[in-house]
N, C-alpha and C positions, 0 to 999 in steps of 0.2 A: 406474815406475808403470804397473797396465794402461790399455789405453782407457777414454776415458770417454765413455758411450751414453747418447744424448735416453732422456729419458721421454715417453713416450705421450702426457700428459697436460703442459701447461702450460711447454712446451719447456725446463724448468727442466735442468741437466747436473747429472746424480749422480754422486758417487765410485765409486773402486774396488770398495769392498766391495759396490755397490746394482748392479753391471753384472747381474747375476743376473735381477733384478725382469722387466725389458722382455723378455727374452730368451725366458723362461717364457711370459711374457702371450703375448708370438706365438707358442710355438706350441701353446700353448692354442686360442687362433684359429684356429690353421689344424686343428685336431682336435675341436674342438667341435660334437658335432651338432646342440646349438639354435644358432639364429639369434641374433649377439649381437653388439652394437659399442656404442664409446664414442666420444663427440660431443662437442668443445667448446661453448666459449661462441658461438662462429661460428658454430654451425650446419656445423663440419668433421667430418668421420670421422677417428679419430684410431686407433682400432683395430678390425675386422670380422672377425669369426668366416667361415672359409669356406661356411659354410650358410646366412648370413643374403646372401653374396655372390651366392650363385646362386639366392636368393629373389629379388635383386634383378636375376638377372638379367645380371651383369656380373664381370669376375675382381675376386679380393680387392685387388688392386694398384689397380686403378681405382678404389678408394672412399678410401684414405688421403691425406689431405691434401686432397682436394675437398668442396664443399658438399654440403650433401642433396640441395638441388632439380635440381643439377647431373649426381646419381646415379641418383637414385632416378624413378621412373616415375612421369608427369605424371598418372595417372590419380588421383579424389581423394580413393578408397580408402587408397595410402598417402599420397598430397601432405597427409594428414591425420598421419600422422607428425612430419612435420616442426615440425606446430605444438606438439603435444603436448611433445616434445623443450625447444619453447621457453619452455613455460609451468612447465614442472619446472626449466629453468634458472633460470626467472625467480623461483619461490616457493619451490624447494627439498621441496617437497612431491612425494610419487611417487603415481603411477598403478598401481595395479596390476590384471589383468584386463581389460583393452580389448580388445574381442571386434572385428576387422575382417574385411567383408566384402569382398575383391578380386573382380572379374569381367573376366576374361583373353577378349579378343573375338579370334578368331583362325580360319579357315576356315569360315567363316560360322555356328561355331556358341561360344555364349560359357562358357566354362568359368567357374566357381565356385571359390573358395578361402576356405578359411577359416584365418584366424590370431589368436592370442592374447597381446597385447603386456603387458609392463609395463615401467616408466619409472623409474630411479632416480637423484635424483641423487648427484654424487661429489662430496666434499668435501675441503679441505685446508684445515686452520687456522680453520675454523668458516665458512669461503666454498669457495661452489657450483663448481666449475672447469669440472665437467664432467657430462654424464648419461650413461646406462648404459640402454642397451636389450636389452632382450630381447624374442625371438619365438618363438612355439610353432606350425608348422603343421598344423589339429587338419581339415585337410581329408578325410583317408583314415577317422581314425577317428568325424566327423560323417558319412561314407557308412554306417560300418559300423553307427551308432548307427539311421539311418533307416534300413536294412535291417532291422534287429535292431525296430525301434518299427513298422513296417510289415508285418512278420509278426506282432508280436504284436496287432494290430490286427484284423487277418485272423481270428486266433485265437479272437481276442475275438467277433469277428463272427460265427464259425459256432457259438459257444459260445453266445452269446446266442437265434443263431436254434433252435438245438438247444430252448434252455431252453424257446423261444415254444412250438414245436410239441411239446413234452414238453406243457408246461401247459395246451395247446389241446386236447391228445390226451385228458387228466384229467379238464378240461374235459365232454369228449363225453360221455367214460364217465360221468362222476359223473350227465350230464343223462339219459345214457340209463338207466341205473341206477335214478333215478326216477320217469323214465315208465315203465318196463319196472313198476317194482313194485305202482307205482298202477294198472298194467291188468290187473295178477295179483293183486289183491284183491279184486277184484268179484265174478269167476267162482269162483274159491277157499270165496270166505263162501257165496253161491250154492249148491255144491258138497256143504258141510257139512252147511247148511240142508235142501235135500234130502234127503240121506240119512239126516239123522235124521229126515226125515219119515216117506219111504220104510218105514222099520224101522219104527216106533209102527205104522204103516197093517198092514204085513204081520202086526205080532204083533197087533193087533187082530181082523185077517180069519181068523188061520193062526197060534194062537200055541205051536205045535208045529214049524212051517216059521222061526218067528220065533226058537226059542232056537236053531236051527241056524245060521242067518244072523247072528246075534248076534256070535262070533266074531271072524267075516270083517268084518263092520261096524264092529269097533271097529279091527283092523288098519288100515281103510280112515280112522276117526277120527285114527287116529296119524299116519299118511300125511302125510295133508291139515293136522295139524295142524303137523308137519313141514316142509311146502315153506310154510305161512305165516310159520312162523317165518323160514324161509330171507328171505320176500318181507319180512317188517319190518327185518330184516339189514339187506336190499338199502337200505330207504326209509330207516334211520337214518344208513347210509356217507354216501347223497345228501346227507341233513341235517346232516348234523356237517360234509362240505364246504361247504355253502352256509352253514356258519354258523348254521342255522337249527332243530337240533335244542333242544326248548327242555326247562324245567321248572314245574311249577304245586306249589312245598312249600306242606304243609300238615298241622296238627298229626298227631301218629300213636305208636304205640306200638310198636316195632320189635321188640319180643320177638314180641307178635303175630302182626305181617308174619313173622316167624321160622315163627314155629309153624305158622300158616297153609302155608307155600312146602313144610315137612319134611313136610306133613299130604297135599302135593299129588302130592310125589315120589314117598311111601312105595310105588308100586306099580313105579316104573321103578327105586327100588333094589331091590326084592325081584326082580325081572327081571333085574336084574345082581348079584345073589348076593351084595349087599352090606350088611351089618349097620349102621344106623345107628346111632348115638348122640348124643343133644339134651342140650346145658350151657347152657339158659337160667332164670331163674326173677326172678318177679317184674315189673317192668314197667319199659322204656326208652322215655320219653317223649321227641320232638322235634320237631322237623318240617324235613319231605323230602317229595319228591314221591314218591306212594305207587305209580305206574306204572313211574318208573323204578328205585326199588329192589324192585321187583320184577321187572323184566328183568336186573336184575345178581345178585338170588340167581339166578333161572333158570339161568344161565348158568355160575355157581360150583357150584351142586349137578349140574346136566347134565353138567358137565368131573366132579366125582367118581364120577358113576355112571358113566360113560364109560372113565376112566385109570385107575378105579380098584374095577373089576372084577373079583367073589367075594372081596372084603376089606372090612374095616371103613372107616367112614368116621364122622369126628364131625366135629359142628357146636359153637361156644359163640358164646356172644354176653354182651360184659361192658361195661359201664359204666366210662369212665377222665376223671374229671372231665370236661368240655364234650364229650369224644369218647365214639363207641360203636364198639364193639370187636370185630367177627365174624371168628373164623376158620372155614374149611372147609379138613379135613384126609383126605385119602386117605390110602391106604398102596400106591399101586399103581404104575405105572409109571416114575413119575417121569419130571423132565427133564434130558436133559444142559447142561452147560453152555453148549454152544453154542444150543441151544434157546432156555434161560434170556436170553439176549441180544437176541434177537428172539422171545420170546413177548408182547411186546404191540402188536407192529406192524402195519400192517394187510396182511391177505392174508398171514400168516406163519403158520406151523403148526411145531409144535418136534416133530412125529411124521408118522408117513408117510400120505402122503392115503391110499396103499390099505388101512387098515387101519382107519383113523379117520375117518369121514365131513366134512361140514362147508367153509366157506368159509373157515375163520382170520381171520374177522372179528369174534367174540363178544366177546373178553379185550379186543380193542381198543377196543370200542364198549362196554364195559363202564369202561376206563378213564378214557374219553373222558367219560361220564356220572359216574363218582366225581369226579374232578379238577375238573366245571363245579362239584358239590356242596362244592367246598370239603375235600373227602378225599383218600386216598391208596390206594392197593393197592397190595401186594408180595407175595412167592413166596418161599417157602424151601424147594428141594428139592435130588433127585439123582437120578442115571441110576440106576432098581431099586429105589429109598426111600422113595419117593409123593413128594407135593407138600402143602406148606399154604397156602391163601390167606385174605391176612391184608388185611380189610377196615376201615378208619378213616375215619368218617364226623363231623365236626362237630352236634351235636344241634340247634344255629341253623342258616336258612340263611344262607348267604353276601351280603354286600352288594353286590347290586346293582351294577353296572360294574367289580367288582373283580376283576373275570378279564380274560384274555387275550383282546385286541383279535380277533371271530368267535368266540368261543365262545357258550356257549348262553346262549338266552335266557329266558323266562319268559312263557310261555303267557297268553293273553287281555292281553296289556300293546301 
């Protein structure tokens, strides 16, 4: 017969064929990089993993066969082991995840550890004999985690202050933007006023000197009427930041407003070699504020005579149950696609400033004003094809709070 070898557990002698079991278990223990032992009902070390030996501090030989408390380090970080140990002997119930805190005091400055226990116990024959410990020491990678959560904090923090002074910066601009515009209207209107005084006077005094000057005076009309526009640009970006650009609907006939905008244009498209053509008839009743669908055809027909230069251009305007329906269609330069993707953004322009005047503010402050109306605009073009803009307007106004939390509001309210 070969030897017959204790078990671990419960000093019971096993046969021939089980010499195998214990022999394994050590030197499992002695190879195992977690921290891991088995405890009797005593409160003995019956088997110790070599890692959990030199957590504790002591060689593996010195924990078998001895108590815990007689092992293990009086501090009460683990003397808190020991109870745990006894309370799983006692209910058979395991622990798992018990996060301990060790503080190792040692050349006057105290190191921190952290480990991660669970508790099981061992059974034969439906009784508890023994528990099962294990330990995880999660100290190196709780450094690396508050490294790692420490820069990103950092991160965070210049990310944050970026954003302040982004939006402080916006801020400025948007306020100066406003004052700037409201102190360029004064003298502007001023400006205008005079000059057509000016002229009536000279063609009165001098109406020979007056058809000469006539010319120049109107250049100087356009001018002027130009950098206002620019200046209301300005004062609507302020308003649509502050939330504050509003609308006053009221009933209206939009083929009208139609005819009326084609009737206004007709000389800046004959200026730009462009043939118009009007698909309206009949009458579109609803109500819209009648100021601001008229800074958004402005702005639709201005982009056709503009991109779409000594070529045709049609307008229609259709009736689709509750909606009204305006396209403006060039046949001129069209947009590339990449345009098309930021053509309604603000301060974006889908063509080259040197060639194309303007802030790349219109399309956006036009969108800005359909969308508060409850509508849509879109763009169907191509780089060489023209462009059509395709306007959808609700013939109601919109109710009341049912936009987006700063959008526009509603004049005299």
């Amino acid at each position: 017969m070969g030897p017959e070898v204790t078990s671990p557990v419960g000093g019971r002698q096993e046969g021939p064929g089980e010499c195998a079991r214990p022999v394994a278990l050590t030197e499992l223990m002695s190879t195992l990089p977690l921290g891991m032992a088995v405890v009797d009902r005593n409160l003995c070390f019956v088997e110790v993993s070599e890692a959990l030996a030199a957590l504790n501090g002591q060689p593996r030989e010195a924990h078998l066969g001895r108590p815990m408390d007689e092992v293990m380090s009086p501090h009460s970080s683990l003397g808190d082991t020991a109870r745990r140990v006894r309370r799983v002997l006692e209910t058979g119930e395991p622990l798992d995840g018990v996060e301990i805190i060790h503080r190792e005091p040692g050349g006057g400055v105290e190191r921190t550890r952290v480990f991660r226990a669970s508790y099981h116990p061992v059974r034969r024959g439906g009784e508890v004999i023994a528990a099962c410990l294990y330990v995880e020491d999660l100290t190196e990678r709780r450094r690396v985690e508050a490294q790692r959560d420490a820069g990103a904090a950092r991160e965070r923090a210049v990310r944050e202050q970026a954003l302040r002074e982004t939006q402080e910066a916006v801020r400025a601009r948007d306020e100066f933007l406003s004052v700037a515009a409201h102190e360029l209207r004064t003298p502007l209107t001023s400006m205008r006023l005079h000059l057509q005084l000016l002229l009536r006077q000279v063609v009165g005094a001098q109406p020979v000197l007056g058809q000469e000057l006539a010319p120049r005076s109107q250049v100087l009309e356009r001018q002027l009427s130009r950098l206002g526009s620019l200046v209301n640009t300005l004062l609507d970006v302020s308003r649509l930041a502050a939330g504050k650009l509003s609308l006053e609907p009221r009933e209206l006939d939009l083929v009208q407003v139609v005819r009326q905008m084609v009737d206004a244009f007709s000389e800046e498209f004959a200026r730009a070699g462009c043939e118009l053509s009007v698909h309206v008839s009949g009458s579109l009743p609803g109500q819209w504020d009648p100021l601001r669908v008229e800074q958004v055809l402005v702005n639709l027909l201005s982009n056709a005579a503009k991109y779409g230069a000594g070529r045709p251009v049609e307008v229609s305007l259709v009736g689709e149950g509750t909606m009204a329906v305006l396209a403006v269609k060039d046949h001129g330069i069209g947009i590339s696609e990449d345009g098309m993707a930021r053509l309604f953004g603000k301060f974006e322009r889908a063509v080259s400033e040197r060639h194309y005047g303007g802030l790349g503010l219109g399309l956006y402050i036009t969108r800005q004003i359909v969308e508060a109306m409850g509508g849509s605009i879109t763009v169907r073009s191509a780089q060489g094809q023209g462009s059509t803009f395709i306007l959808r307007l609700p013939t109601q106004p919109r109710v009341p709070g049912a936009g987006p939390p700063g959008a526009l509001g509603t004049r005299g309210k």
